[in-house]
MARVO-822068 format. One line per field, with one value per residue: x, y, z of N, C-alpha, C, O in turn; residue number from 1. Coordinates in steps of 0.001 Angstrom, whole numbers, always signed. Example, Ala and Ser with C-alpha at 12.3 -4.5 7.8 and 13.67 -1.06 7.14 Angstrom:
2
nX +13190; +12850;
nY -5690; -2250;
nZ +7800; +7080;
caX +12300; +13670;
caY -4500; -1060;
caZ +7800; +7140;
cX +13200; +12900;
cY -3300; +30;
cZ +7800; +7870;
oX +14236; +13409;
oY -3319; +1138;
oZ +8465; +8039;
resi 1; 2;
END
This chain:
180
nX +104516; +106629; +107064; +108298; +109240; +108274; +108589; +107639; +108129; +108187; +105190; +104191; +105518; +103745; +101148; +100788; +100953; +98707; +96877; +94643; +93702; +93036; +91011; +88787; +88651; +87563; +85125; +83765; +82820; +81176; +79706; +79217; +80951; +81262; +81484; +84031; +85601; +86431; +86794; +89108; +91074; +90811; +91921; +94550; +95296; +95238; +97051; +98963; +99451; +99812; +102070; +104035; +103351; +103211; +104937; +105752; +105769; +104163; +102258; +102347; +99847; +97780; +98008; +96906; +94433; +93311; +92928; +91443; +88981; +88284; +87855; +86239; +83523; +83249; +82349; +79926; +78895; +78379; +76964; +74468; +73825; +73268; +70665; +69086; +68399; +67463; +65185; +63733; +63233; +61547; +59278; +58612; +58526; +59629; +61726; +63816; +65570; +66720; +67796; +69399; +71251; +72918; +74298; +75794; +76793; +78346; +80059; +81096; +82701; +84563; +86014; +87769; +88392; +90509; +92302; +93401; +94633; +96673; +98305; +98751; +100462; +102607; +104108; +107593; +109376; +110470; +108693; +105852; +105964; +105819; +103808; +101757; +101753; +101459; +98834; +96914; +97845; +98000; +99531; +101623; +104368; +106857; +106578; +106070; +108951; +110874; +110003; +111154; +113833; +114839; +114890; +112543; +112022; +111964; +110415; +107902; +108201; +108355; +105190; +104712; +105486; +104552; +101682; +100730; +101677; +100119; +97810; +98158; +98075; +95497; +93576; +91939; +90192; +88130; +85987; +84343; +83853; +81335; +80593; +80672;
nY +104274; +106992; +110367; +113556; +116808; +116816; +116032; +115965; +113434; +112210; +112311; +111212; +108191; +108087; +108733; +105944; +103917; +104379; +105024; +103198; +102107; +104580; +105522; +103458; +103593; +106478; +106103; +104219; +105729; +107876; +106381; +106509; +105839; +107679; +110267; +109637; +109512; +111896; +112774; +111548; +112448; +115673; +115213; +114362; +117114; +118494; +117772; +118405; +120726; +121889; +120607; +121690; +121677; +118899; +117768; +114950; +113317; +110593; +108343; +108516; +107967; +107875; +110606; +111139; +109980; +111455; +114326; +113489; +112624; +115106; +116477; +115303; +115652; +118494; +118772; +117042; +118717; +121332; +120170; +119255; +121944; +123255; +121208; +122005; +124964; +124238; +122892; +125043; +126928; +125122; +125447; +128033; +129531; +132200; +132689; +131784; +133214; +134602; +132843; +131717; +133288; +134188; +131866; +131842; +133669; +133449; +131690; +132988; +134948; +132978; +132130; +134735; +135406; +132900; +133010; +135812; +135400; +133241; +135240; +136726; +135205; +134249; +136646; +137944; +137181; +139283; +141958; +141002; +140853; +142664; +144320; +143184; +142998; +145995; +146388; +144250; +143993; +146500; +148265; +150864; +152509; +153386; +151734; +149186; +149399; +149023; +147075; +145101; +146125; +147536; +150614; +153359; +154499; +152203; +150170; +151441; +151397; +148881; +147935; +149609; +148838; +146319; +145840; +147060; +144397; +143126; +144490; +143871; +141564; +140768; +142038; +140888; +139769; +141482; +142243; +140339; +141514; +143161; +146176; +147902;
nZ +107525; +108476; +108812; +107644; +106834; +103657; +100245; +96755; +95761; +98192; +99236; +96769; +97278; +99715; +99081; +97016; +98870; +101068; +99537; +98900; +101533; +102675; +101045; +101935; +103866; +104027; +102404; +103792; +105854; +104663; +103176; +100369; +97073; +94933; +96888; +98313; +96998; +96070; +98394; +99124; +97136; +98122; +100598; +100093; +98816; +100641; +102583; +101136; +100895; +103474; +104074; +105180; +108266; +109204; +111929; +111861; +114118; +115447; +112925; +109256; +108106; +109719; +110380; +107731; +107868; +110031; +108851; +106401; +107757; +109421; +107027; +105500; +107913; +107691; +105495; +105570; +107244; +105664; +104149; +105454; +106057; +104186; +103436; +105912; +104913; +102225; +103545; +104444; +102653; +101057; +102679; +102599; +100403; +99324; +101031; +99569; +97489; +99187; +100764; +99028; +98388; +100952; +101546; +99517; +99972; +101776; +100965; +99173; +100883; +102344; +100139; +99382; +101529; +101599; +99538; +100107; +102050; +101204; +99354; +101536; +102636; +100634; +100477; +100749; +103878; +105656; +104665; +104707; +107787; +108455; +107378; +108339; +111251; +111099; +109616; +111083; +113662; +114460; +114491; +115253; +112773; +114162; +116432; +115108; +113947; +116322; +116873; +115298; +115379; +113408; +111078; +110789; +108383; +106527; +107724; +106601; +104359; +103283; +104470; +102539; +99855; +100228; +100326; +98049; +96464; +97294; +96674; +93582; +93154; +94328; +92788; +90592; +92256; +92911; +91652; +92910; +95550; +97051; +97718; +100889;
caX +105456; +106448; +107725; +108946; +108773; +108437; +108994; +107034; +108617; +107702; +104149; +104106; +105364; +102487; +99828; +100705; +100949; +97793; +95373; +93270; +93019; +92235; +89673; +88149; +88278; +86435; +83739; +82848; +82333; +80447; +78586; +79427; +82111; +81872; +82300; +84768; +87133; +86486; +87451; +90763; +91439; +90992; +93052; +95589; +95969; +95716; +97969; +100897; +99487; +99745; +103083; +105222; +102880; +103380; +106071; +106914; +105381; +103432; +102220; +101895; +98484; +97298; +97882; +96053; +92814; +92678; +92893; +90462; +88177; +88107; +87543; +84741; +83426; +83245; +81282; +78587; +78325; +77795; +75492; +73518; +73428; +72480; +69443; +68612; +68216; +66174; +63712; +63537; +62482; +60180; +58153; +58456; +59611; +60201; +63179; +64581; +66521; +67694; +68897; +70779; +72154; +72962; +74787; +76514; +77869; +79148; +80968; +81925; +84201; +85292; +86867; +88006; +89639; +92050; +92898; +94328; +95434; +97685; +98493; +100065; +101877; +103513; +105114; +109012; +109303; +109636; +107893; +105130; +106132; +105801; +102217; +101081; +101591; +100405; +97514; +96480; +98037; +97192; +101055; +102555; +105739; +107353; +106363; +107237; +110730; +110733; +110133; +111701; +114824; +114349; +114456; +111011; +111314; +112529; +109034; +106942; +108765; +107716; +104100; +103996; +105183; +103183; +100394; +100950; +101763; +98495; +96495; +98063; +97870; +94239; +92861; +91536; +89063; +87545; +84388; +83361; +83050; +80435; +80450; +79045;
caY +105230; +108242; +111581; +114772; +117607; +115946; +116315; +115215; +111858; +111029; +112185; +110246; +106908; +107753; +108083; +104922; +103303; +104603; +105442; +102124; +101962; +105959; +105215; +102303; +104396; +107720; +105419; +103671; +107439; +108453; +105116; +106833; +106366; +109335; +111829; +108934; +109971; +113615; +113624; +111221; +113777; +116598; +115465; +114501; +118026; +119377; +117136; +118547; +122281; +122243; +119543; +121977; +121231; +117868; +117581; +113764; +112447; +109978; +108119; +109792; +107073; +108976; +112071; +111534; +110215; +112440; +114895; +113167; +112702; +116540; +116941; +114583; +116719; +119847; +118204; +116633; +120045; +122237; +119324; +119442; +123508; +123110; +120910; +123107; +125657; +124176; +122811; +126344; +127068; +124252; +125621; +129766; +130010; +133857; +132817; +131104; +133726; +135266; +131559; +131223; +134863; +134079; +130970; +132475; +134971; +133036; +130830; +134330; +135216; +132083; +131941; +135359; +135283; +131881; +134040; +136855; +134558; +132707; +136246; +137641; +133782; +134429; +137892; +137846; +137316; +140773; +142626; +140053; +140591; +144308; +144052; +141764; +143671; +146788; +145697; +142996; +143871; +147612; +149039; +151881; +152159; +153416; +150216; +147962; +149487; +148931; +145290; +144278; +146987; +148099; +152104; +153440; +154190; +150595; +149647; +151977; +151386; +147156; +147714; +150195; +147293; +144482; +146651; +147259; +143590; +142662; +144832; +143668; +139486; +140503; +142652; +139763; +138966; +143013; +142302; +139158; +142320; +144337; +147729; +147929;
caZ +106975; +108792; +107159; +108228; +105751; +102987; +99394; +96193; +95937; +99751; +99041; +96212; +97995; +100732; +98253; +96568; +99865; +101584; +98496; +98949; +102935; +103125; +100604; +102178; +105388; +103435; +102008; +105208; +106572; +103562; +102196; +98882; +96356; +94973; +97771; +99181; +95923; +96089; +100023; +98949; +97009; +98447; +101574; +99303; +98267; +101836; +103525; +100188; +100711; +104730; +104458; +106143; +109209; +109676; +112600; +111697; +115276; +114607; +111687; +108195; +107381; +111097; +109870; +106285; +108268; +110554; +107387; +106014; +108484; +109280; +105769; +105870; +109276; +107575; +104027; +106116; +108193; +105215; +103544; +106765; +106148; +102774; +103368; +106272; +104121; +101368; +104466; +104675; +101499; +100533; +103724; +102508; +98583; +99531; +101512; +98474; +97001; +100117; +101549; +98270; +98592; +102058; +101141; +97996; +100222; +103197; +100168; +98605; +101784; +102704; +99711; +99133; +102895; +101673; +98817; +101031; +103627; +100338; +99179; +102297; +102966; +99986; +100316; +101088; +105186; +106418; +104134; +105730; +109313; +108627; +106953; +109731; +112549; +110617; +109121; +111849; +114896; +114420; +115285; +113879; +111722; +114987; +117176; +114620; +113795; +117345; +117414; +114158; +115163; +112041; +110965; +110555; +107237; +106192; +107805; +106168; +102735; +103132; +104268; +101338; +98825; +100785; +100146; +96390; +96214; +97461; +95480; +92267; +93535; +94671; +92095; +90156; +92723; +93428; +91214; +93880; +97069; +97045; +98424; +102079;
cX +105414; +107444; +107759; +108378; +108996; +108370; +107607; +106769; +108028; +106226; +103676; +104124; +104421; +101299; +99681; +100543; +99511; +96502; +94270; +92825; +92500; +90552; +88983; +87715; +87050; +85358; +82999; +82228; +81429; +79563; +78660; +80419; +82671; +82435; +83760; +85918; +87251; +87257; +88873; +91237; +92000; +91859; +94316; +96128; +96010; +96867; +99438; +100748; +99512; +101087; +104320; +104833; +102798; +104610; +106813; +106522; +104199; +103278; +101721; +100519; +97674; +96952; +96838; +94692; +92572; +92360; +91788; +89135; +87435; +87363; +85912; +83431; +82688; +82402; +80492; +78062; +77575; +76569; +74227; +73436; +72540; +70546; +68538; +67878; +66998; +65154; +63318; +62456; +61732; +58784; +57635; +59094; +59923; +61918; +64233; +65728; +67307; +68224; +70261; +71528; +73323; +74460; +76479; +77095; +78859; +80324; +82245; +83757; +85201; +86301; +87736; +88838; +90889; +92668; +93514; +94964; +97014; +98534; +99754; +101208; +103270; +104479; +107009; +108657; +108916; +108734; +106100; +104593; +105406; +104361; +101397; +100964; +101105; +98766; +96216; +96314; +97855; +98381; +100903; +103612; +106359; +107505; +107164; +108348; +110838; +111414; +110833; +112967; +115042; +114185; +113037; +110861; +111270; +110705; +108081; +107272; +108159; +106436; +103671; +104005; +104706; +101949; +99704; +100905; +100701; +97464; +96704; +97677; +96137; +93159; +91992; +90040; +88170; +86453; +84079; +83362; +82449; +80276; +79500; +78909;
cY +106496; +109092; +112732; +115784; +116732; +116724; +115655; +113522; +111198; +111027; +111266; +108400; +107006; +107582; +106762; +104075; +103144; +105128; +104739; +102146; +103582; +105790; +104631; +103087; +105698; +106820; +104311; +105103; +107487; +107942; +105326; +106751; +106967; +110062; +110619; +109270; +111348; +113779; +112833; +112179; +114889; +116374; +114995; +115639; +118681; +119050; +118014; +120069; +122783; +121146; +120289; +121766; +120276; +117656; +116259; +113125; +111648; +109142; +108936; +108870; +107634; +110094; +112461; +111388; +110972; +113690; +114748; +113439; +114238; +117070; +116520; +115627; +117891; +119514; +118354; +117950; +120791; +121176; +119653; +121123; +123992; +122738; +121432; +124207; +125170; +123497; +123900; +126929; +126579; +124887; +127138; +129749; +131605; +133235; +132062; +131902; +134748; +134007; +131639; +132185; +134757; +132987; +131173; +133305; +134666; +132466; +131961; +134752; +134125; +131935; +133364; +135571; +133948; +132766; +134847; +136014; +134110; +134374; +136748; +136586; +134074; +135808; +137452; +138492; +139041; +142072; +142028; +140142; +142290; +144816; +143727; +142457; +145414; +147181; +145095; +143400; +145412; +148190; +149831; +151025; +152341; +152308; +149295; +148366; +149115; +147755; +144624; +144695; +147077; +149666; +152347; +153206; +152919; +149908; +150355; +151691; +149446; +147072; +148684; +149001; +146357; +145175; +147067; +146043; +143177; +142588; +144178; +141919; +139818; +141036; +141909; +139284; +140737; +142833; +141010; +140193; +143305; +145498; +147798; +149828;
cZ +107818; +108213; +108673; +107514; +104636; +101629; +98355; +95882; +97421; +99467; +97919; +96577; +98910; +99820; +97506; +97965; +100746; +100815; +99433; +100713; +103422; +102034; +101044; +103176; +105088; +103080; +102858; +105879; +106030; +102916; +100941; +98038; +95625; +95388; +98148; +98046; +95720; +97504; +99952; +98262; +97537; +100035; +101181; +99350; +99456; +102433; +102193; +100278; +102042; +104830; +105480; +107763; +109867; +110200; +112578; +113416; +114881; +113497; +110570; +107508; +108474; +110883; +108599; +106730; +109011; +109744; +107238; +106565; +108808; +108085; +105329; +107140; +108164; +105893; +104472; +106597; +106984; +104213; +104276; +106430; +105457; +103189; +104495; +105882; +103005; +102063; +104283; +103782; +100870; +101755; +103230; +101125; +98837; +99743; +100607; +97897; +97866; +100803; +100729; +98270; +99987; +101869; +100018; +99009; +101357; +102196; +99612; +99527; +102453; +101867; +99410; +100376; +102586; +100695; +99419; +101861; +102601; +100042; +99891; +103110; +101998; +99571; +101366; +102979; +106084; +106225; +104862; +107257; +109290; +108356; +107942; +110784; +112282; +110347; +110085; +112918; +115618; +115079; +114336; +113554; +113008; +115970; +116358; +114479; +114957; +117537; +116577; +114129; +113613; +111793; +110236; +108872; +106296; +106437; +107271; +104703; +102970; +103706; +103303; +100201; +99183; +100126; +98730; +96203; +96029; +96730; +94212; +92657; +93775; +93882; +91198; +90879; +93334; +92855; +92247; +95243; +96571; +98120; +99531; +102331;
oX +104342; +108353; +107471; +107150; +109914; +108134; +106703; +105797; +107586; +105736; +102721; +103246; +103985; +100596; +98528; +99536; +99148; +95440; +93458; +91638; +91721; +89378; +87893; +86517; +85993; +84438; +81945; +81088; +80448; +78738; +78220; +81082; +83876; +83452; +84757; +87105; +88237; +88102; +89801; +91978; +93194; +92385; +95246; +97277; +96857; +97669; +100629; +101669; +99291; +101138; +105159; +105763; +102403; +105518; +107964; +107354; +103365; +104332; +100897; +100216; +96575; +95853; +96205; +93801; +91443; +91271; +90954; +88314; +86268; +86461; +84902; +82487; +81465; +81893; +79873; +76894; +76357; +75514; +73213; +72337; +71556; +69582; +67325; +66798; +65864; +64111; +62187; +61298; +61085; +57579; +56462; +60288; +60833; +62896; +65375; +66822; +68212; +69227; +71439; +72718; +74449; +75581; +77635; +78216; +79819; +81488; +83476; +84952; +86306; +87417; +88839; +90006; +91969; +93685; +94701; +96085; +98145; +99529; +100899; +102208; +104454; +105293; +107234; +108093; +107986; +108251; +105359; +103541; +104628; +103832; +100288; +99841; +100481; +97934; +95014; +95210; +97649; +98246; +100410; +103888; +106614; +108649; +108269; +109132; +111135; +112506; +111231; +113674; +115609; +113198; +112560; +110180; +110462; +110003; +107017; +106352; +107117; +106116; +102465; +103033; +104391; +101399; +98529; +99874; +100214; +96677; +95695; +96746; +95435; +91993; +90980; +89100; +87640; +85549; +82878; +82793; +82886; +79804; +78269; +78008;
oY +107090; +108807; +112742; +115837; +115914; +117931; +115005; +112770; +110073; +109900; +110534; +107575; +105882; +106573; +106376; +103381; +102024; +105523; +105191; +102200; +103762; +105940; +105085; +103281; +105851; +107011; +103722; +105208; +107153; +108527; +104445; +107785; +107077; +110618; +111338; +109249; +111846; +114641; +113307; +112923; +115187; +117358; +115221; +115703; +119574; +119908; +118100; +120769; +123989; +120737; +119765; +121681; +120359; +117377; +116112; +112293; +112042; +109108; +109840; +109154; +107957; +110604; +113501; +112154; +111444; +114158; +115525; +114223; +114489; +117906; +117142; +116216; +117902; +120498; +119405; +118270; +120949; +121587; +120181; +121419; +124706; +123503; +121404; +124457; +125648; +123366; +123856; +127275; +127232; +124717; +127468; +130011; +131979; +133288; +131810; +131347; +135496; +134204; +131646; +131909; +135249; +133450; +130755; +133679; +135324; +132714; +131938; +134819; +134345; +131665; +132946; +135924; +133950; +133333; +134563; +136305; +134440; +134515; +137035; +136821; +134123; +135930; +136802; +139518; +139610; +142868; +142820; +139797; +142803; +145658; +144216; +142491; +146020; +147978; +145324; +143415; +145618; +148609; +149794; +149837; +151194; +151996; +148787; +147565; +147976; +147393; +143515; +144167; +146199; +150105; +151666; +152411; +152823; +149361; +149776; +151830; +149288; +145889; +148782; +148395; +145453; +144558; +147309; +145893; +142858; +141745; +143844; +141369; +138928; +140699; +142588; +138688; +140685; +143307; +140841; +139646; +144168; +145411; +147786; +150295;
oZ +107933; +107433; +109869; +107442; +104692; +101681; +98880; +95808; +97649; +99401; +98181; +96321; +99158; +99765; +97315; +97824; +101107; +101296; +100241; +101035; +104358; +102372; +100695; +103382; +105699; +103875; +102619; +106331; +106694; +102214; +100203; +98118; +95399; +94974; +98212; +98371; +95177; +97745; +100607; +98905; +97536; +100557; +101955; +99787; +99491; +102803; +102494; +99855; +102150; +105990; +106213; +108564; +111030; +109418; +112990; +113777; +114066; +112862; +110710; +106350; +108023; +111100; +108417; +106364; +108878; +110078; +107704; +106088; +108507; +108121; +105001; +106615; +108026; +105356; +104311; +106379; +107077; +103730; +103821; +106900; +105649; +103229; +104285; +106417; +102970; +101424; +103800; +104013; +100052; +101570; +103404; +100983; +98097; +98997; +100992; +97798; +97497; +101490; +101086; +98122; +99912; +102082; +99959; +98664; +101759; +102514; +99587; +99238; +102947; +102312; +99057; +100217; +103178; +101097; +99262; +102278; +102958; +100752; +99543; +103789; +102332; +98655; +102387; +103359; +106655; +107030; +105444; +107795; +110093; +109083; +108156; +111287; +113154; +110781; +109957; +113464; +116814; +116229; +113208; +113722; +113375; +116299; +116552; +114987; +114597; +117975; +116934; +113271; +112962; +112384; +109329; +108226; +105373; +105587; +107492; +103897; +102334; +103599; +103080; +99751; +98408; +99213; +98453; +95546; +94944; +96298; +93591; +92069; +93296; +94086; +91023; +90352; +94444; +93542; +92038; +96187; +95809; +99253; +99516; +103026;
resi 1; 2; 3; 4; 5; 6; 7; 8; 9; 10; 11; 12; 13; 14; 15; 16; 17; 18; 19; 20; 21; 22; 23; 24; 25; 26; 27; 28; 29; 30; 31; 32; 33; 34; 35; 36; 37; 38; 39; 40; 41; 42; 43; 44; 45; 46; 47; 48; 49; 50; 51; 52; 53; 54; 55; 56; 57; 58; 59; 60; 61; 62; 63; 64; 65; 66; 67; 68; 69; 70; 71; 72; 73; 74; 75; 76; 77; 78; 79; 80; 81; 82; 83; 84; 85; 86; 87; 88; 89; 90; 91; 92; 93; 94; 95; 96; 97; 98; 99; 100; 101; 102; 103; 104; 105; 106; 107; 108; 109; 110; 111; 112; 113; 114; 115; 116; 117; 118; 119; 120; 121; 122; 123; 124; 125; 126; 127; 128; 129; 130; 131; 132; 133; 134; 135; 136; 137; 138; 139; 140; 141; 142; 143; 144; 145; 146; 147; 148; 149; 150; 151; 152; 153; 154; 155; 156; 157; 158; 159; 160; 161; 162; 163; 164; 165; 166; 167; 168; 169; 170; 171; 172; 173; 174; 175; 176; 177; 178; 179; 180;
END
C-alpha cells in the first residue's frame, strides 16, 4: 500500500493491513510481546501525528518499520541508560537520588520542549513565522517586516499575540521548571 497524505480512513486501511506483520517484525526486535504492542502502538500514533511527512515514495509498510524500528532504537537506548544508571547506584547508594533527579529532569525537558514545539506548530502561520524568527532566529521587528514585507508594527503586534498565546497554551506546565 502506498499513501500520500493521508487521512483517517487510509490510516485505518494501513493499520488493518500491516498490524500483524509490524508486530511480528517489533517482537522479533524486542523478544517481548509486551514492549512489541507498546512500540505498535506507539508508531501507530507517530506515523498519524508526523502523516503530513510522509511524501508517498515508497512503501507505507517501509515507512511504518522504519518508524518502528527507530522507535525501537531509542527504547533500548534509554533502557540501556536506565540500567546504567542503577549499575551506578547498586555500586554508590549516594548517587541514587541524584541519578533519579538527573533522569527525572532530562525526562522533565524532553517533554516540556514537545510541548512548546506543539504549542508554537499550532499558532496561525504568520503569527508563527513572526515568533520564529523573533524568538529563535534573534531578528528584530524591523528585519522581519523586512523579510515577511510586512509593516513593523503588524510584526510586533503577532509576536505580541504568539507570545500571549503561548503563555496561556503553556501555563499549565510552569510548576514542572524550576527557577535557575
Amino acid at each position: 500500500m502506498t499513501i500520500g497524505a493521508f487521512d483517517r480512513g487510509t490510516l485505518r486501511a494501513l493499520f488493518d493491513t500491516e498490524r500483524d506483520p509490524l508486530f511480528r517484525f517489533l517482537y522479533r526486535l524486542c523478544g517481548n510481546p509486551s514492549d512489541a504492542e507498546d512500540l505498535l502502538q506507539e508508531t501507530f500514533l507517530a506515523v498519524w501525528r508526523k502523516r503530513h511527512q510522509f511524501e508517498g515514495r515508497g512503501a507505507a509498510a517501509g515507512y511504518l518499520r522504519r518508524t518502528g524500528y527507530r522507535l525501537f532504537l531509542n527504547a533500548r537506548e534509554k533502557r540501556e541508560r536506565r540500567a546504567g544508571l542503577l549499575a551506578l547506584v547498586d555500586s554508590d547508594p549516594r548517587l541514587a537520588q541524584s541519578a533519579a533527579l538527573e533522569v527525572e529532569l532530562a525526562e522533565t525537558r524532553t517533554f516540556l520542549a514537545a510541548r512548546v514545539r506543539e504549542a508554537i506548530d499550532a499558532l496561525p502561520g504568520p503569527m508563527r513565522e513572526a515568533f520564529v524568527l523573533f524568538r529563535y532566529e534573534g531578528l528584530t521587528c524591523v528585519e522581519i517586516a523586512e523579510a515577511l514585507d510586512a509593516p513593523v508594527k503588524t510584526v510586533e503586534s503577532r509576536v505580541r499575540r504568539a507570545t500571549l498565546q503561548l503563555s496561556e497554551k503553556l501555563h499549565a506546565y510552569q510548576k514542572h521548571v524550576r527557577p535557575t
